[in-house]
N, C-alpha and C positions, 0 to 999 in steps of 0.2 A: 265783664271780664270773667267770673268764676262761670258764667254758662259756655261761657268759650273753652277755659281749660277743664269743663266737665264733658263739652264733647270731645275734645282733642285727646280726654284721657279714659276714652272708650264709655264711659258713664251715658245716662238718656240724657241730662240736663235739663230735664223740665221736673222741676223738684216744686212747682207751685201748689203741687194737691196736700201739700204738707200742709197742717194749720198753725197758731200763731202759738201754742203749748209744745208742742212737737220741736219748734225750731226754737223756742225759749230753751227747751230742756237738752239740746244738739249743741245748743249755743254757749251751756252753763258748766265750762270747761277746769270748772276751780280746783285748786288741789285740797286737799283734807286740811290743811292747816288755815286756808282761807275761808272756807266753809264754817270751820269753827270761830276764828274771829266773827264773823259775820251773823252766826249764829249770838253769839256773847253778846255782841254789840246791838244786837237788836231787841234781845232778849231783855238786857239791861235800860235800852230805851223803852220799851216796853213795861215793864215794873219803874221806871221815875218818872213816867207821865200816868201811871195809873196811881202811885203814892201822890205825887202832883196835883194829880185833880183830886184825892180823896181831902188834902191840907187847904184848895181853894174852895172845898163845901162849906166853908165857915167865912168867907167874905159877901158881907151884904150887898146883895142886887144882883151882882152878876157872879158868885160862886158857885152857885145849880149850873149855867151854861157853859163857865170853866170846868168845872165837874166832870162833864158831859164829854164836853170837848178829848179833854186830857184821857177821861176813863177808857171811851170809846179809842181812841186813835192808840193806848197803851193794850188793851187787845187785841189791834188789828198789829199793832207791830211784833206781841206775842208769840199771835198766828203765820203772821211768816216768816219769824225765826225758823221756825224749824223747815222751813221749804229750802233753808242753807242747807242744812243736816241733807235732808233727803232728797235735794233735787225739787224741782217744782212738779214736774211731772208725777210721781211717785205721792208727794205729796198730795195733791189733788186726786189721785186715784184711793188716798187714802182715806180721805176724807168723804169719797162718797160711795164708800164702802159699805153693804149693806148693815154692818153693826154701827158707822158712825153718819149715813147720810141723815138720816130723820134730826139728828142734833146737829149735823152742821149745816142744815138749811132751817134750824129754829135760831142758831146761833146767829148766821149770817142776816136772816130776817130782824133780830132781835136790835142788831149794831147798826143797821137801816132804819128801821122806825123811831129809834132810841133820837138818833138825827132828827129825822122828820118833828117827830113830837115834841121836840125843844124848840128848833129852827123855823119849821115853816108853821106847823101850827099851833104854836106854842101854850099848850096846854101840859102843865105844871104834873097835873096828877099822872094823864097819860105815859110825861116823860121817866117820871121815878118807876111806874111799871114795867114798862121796858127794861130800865137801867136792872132792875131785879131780876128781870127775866133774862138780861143778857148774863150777869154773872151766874145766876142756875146753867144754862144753857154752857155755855163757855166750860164750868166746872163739870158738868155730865159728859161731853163732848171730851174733853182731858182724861177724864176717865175713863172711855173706852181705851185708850192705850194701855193703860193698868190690867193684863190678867185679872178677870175675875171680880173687879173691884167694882165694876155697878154690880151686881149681884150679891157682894157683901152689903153694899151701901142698900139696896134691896129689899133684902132681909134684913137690917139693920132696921130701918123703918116700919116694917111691917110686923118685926116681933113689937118695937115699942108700941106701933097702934094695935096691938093684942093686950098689952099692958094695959097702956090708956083705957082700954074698954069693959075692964076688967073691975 
């Protein structure tokens, strides 16, 4: 029906070469005040499954794979809070952005293996490396929207290791 009233209404009607980001972001017609809910709301799932899984590290046997679970799934919902805010599109453009792609494909790799190294191959030590390297990652990665602020953080580190050496 809509390729009908796109040719009836002078348009080509063959919209297929669109891809499936394009029509997500055509499709994401929210007004500013549901964006923000949506934002809130996710953001706030996001921090009670990462608090979540930090209060299930302390139950024996299975609090590491709670842990895991709750950490990982509270920064992936972090990260698309803010695709409320900006649109998905936008957001993905911004993310692979010459200042922040290198940290959001260490990020993205980090919250993937973080998985693997619990679930499928379930080695213990692998898994805590990850989980550390996704919170570096995730936090460097945050920081690029900060003006300036890897570069304090930067030099922040590299005056103390002049100190330390000293």
């Amino acid at each position: 029906m809509d390729k009908l009233r796109a040719v009836l209404g002078g348009r080509d009607g063959n919209s297929d070469n669109r891809n499936i980001l394009q029509a997500a972001n055509e499709a994401s017609t929210l007004g500013w005040g549901t964006r923000v809910k949506g934002f809130i709301a996710c953001m706030v799932i996001g921090v009670v499954c990462t608090i979540l899984g930090v209060c299930c590290l302390f139950i024996p046997k299975v609090g590491l794979i709670l842990f895991i679970v709750f950490y990982t799934f509270g920064n992936v919902c972090s990260l698309v809070s803010t695709m409320f805010l900006m649109g998905p599109m936008k957001q993905l453009k911004r993310m692979c952005d010459k200042t922040r792609a290198f940290a959001t494909v260490v990020m993205i790799t980090c919250l993937v293996l973080t998985l693997c190294a619990a679930f499928w191959w379930k080695i213990f030590g692998l898994t805590l490396l990850f989980v550390i390297l996704q919170v570096l990652a995730f936090a460097w990665y945050s920081l690029s929207y900060i003006p300036f602020a890897r570069d304090a953080i930067l030099k922040f580190f590299s005056m103390l290791c002049s100190m330390c050496m000293k």
